[in-house]
C-alpha positions in Angstrom: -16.9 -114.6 166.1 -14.4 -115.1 163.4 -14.3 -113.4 159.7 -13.6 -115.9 156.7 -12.3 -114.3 153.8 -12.2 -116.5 150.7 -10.1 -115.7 148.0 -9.5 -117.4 144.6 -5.6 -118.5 144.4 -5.7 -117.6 140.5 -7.5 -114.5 140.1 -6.6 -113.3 143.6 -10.8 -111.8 143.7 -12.7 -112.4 147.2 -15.3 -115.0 146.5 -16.8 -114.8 150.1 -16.7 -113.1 153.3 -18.5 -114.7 156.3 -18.5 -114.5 160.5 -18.8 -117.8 161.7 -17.6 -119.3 166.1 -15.4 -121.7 164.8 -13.1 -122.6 161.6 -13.6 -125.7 159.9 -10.4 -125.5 157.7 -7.0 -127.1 158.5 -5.4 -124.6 156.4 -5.4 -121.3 156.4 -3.6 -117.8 157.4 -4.7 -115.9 160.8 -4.2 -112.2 160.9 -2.2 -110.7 163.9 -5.5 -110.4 166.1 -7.0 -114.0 165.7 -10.3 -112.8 164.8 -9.8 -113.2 160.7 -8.6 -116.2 158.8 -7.9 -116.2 155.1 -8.6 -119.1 152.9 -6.6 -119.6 149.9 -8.2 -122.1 147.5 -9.4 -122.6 143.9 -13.3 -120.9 144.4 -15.1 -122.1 140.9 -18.4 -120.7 142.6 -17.1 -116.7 142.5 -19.6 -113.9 142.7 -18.6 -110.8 140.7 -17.8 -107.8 142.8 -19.5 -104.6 141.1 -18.0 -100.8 141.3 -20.2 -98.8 143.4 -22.4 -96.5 141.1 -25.3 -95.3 143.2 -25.7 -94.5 147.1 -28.1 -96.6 149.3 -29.1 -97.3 152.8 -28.1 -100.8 154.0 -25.7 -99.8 156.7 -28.1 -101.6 159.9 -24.8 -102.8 161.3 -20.8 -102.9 160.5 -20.2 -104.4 157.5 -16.8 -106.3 156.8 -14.2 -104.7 154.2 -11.3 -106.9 153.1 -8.6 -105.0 152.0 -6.1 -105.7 149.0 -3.3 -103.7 147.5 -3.0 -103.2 143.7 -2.0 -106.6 143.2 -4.6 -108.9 145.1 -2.7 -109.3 147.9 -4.6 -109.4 151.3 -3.9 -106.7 153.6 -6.1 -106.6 156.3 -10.0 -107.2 157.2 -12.0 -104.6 159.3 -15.4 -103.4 159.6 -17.1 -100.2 157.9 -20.4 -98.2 158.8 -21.5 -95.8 156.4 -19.5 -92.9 157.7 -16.4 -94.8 157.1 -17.3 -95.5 153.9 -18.6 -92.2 152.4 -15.3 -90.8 154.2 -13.1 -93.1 151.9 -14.7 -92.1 148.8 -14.4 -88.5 149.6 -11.3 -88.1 150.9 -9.7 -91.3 148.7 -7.5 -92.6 152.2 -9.5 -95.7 153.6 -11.3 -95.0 156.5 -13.0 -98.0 159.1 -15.2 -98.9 161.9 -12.8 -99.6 165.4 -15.6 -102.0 167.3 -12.7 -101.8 170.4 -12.6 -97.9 170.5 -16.1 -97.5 169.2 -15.2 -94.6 166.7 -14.3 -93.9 163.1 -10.5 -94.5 162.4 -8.9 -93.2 159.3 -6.1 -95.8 158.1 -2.4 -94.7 159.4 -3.1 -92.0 161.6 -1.0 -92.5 164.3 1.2 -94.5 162.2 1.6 -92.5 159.0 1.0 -96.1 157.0 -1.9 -94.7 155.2 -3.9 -96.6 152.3 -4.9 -94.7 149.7 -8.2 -95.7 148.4 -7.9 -97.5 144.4 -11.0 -98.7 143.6 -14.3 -100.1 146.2 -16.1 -102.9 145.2 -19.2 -104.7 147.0 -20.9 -107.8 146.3 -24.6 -108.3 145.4 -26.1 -108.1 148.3 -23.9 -105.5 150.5 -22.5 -108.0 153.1 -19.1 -107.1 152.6 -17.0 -104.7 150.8 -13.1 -104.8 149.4 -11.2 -101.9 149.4 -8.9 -102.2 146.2 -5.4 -99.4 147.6 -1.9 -98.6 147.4 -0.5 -99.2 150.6 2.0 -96.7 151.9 4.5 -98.9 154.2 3.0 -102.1 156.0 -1.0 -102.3 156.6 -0.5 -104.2 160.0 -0.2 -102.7 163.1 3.0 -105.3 164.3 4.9 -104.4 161.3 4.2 -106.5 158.7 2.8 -105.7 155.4 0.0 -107.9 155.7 -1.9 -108.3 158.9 -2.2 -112.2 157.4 1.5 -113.4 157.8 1.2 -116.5 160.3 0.1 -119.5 158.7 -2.1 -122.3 160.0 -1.5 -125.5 159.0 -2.8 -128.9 160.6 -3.4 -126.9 164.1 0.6 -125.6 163.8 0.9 -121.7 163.6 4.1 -120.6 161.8 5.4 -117.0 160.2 5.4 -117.3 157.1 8.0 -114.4 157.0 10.2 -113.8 155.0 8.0 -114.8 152.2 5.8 -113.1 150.2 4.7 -110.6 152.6 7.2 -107.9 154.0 8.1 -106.7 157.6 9.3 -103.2 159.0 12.6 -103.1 160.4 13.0 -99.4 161.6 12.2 -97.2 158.4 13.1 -100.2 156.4 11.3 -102.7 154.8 12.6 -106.3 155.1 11.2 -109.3 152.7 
């Protein structure tokens, strides 16, 4: 199963999440798993994200969480049960839902690369959430700021690096 993300090239907002078995773009960016592609494009059809306000109980399963830093930029995309959610709005670092280790994982532990937690938003209807942080060091796990930094284009994969998304070169970071 692979996560779209949909974002709107102007405003930078996610217009859609979805899991789907195969892609039917030609164009797009992969993240440094293969399991979430992000779709750049002009979205006139955008559903407004609202600020959490009230509590409820719709976590049946893992629900997708696109993260962005302050700017719009895509970080990353995981998955978020209720635990990992309630943690991130109490403790204000963004926690997630590993489905490979099967447990709560709060954002740079190992690493020190935390995210700390700006704003939440969900849609409508609670199928996916964006986590709105400040992004201490690089959000993927190879080293680059963005786990989106291989471009797909007409079946060719390329890094788009350098470019607008930065890698880590020892304590350094390298655009």
């Amino acid at each position: 199963m692979i996560t779209l993300i949909y974002q709107d090239q102007l405003s930078k907002k996610i217009s859609k999440v979805e899991q789907k078995n195969s892609v039917q773009e030609e164009n797009y960016f992969l993240d440094c798993d293969s399991d979430s592609i992000l779709i750049i494009n002009n979205y006139l059809e955008y559903k407004e994200n609202y600020k959490i306000s009230e509590w409820k109980d719709f976590f049946k399963e893992l629900i997708p969480v696109v993260t962005v830093n302050e700017n719009g930029e895509v970080l990353m995309q995981a998955f978020i049960n209720f635990d990992a959610l309630n943690l991130s709005l109490n403790t204000g670092i963004a926690h997630y839902y590993s489905r490979s280790r099967e447990k709560l994982w709060k954002k740079g532990e190992e690493s020190g690369h935390t995210q700390t937690i700006i704003s939440i938003f969900h849609n409508k209807i609670y199928n996916f959430f964006v986590y709105n942080v400040n992004q201490n060091v690089v959000a993927c796990h190879t080293g680059f700021y963005s786990c989106f930094y291989r471009k797909v284009s007409n079946g060719i994969i390329k890094e788009i690096y350098p470019g607008p998304f930065k890698k880590l070169n020892g304590d350094k970071i390298i655009e």
